[in-house]
VEXDREN-2710 file (C-alpha; in Angstrom, 1 decimal):
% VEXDREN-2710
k/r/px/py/pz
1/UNK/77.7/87.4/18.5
2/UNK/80.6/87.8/20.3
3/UNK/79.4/89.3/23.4
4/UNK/76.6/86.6/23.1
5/UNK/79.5/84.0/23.7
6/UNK/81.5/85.8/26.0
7/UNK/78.1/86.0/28.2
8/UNK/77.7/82.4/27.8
9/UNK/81.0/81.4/29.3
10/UNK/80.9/84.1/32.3
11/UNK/77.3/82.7/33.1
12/UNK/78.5/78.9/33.0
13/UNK/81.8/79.5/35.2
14/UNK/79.4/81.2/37.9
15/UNK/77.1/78.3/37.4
16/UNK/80.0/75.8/37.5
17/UNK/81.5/77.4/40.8
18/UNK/77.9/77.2/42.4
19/UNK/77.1/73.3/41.9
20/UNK/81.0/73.0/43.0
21/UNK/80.6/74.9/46.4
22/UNK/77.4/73.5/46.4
23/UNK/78.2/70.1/46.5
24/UNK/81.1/70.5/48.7
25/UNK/78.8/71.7/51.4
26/UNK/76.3/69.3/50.8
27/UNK/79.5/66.7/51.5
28/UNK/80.5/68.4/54.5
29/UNK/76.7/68.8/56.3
30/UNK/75.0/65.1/55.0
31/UNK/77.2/63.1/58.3
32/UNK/75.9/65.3/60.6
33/UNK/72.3/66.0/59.2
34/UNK/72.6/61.8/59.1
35/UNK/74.1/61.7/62.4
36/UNK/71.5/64.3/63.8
37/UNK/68.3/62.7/62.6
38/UNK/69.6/59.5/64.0
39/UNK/69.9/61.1/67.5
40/UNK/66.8/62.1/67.0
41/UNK/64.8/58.9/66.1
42/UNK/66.4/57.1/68.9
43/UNK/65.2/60.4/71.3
44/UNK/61.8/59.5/70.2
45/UNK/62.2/55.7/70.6
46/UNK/63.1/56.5/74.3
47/UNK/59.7/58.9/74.9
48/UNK/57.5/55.9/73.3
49/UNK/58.9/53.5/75.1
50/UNK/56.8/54.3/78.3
51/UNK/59.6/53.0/81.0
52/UNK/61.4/50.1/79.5
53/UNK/64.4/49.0/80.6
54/UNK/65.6/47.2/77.4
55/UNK/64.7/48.2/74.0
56/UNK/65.3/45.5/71.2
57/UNK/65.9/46.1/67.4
58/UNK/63.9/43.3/65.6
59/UNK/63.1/43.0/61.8
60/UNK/60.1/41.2/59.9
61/UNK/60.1/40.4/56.4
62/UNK/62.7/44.0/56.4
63/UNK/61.0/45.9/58.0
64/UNK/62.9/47.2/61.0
65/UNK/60.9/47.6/65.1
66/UNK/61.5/47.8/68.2
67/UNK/60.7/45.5/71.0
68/UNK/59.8/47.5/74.7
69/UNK/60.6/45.2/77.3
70/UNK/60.5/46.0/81.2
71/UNK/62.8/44.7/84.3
72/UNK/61.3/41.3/83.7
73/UNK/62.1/40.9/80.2
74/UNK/58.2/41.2/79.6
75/UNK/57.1/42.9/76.2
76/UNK/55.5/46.3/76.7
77/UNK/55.4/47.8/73.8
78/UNK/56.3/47.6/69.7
79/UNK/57.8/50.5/68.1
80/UNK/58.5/51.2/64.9
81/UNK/59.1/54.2/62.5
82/UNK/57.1/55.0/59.5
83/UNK/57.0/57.2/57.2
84/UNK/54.4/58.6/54.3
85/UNK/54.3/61.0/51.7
86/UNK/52.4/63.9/52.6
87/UNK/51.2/67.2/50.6
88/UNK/54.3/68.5/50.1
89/UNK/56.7/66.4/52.2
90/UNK/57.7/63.3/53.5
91/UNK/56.5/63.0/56.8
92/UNK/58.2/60.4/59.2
93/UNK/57.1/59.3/62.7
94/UNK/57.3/56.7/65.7
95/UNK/54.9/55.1/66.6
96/UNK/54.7/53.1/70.2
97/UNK/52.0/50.0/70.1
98/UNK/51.2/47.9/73.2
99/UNK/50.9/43.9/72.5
100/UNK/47.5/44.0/72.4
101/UNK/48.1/46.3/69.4
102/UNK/46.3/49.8/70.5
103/UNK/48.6/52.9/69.0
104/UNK/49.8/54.0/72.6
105/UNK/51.9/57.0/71.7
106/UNK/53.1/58.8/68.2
107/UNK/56.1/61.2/68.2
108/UNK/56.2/63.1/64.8
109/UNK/59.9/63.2/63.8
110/UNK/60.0/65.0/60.5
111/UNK/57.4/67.1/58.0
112/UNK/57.6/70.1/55.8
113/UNK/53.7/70.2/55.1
114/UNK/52.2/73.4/54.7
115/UNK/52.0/75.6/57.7
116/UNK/48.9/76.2/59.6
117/UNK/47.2/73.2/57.7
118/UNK/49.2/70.1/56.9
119/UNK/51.3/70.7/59.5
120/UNK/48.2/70.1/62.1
121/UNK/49.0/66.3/62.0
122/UNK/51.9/67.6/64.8
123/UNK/49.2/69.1/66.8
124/UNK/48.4/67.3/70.2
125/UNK/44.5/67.4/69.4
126/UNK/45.2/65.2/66.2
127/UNK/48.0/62.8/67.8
128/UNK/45.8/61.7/71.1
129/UNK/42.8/60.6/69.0
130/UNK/45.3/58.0/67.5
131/UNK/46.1/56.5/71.0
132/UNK/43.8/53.5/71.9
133/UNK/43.3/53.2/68.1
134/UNK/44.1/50.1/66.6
135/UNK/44.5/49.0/62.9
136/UNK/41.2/48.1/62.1
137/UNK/39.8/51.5/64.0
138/UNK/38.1/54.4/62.1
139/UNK/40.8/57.1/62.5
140/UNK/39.8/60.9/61.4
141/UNK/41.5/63.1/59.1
142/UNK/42.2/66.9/59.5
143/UNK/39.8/68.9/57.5
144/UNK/41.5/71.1/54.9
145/UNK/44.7/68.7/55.2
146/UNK/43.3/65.6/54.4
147/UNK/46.7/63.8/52.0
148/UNK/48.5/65.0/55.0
149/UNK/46.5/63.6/57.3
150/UNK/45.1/60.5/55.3
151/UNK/49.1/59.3/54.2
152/UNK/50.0/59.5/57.9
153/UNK/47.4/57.5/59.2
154/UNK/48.0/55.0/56.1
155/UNK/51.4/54.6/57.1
156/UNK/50.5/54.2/60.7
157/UNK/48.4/51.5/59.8
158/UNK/50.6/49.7/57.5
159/UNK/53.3/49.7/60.1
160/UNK/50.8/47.6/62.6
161/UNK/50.2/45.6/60.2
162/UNK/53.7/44.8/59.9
163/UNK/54.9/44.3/63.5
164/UNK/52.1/42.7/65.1
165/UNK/51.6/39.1/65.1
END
C-alpha cells in the first residue's frame, strides 16, 4: 500500500513538472508561431495579388478581404483567406478573385492532412483547375481525399460568396 502511494506521488510530480515546462514553452513559442503565420499570410496576399500597387483590408458583415487595386486606384482583384476543416486538419488558404468573380489564383497556407492523399489539395494539378472557376462552377474533388478536397472547395466557395457583390 505504501509503495502504491509513494508511486502515486513520484508519477504526479513528473506529470506536474511536464504540463509546467510544457506550458512555459508553449508561452514562449505562441508570439512567434503568431507572428510567423502572420508573415506568412501577408506573403501569400502579395503572390495573389497579381501586380497591385495598393492592397486594401476591407470587411463585410465580419468577414475580413482584401481589395487589389493597381496604379489607377482600379480594382483588380478580391482576396480573402478561408479556412475549412479537412480530414484530419484545419486547412487554411488565400484565395485571389478578379471582379468579375473567377478564382484567379489559390495559395494554400496551412494543412496537416494525410500525406500522399489529403495533402493533394497542395498539388499544382488540383489548384489550377480552381482558376477561371467561379462560385456557381462544378469544381472536382481528389479521389481518395474527397472531405479534404470537398471542405476546401466549400470554403472557397463560401468565401465568394462573401466578398463579391
Amino acid at each position: 500500500m505504501k509503495d502504491t502511494a509513494r508511486f502515486t506521488m513520484v508519477l504526479f510530480l513528473i506529470c506536474l513538472c511536464a504540463a509546467i515546462l510544457l506550458g512555459a514553452v508553449h508561452a514562449i513559442t505562441e508570439p512567434r508561431i503568431e507572428k510567423t503565420r502572420q508573415e506568412q499570410e501577408e506573403a501569400a496576399i502579395k503572390e495573389v495579388a497579381f501586380g497591385a500597387q495598393q492592397i486594401e483590408k476591407a470587411e463585410k458583415e465580419g468577414f475580413i478581404y482584401y481589395r487589389a487595386l493597381d496604379n489607377q486606384n482600379k480594382l483588380i482583384a478580391y482576396i480573402f483567406t478561408c479556412e475549412a476543416k479537412g480530414y484530419s486538419s484545419v486547412i487554411r488558404a488565400v484565395v485571389g478573385v478578379d471582379p468579375g468573380g473567377k478564382i484567379m489564383a489559390v495559395k494554400i497556407l496551412e494543412q496537416n492532412e494525410t500525406p500522399g492523399i489529403g495533402s493533394q489539395i497542395t498539388q499544382d494539378s488540383f489548384l489550377n483547375k480552381l482558376k477561371g472557376k467561379d462560385k456557381t462552377g462544378k469544381f472536382d474533388t481528389i479521389s481518395g481525399a474527397t472531405i479534404s478536397s470537398s471542405a476546401f472547395i466549400q470554403a472557397v466557395k463560401s468565401g465568394l460568396e462573401k466578398v463579391l457583390p
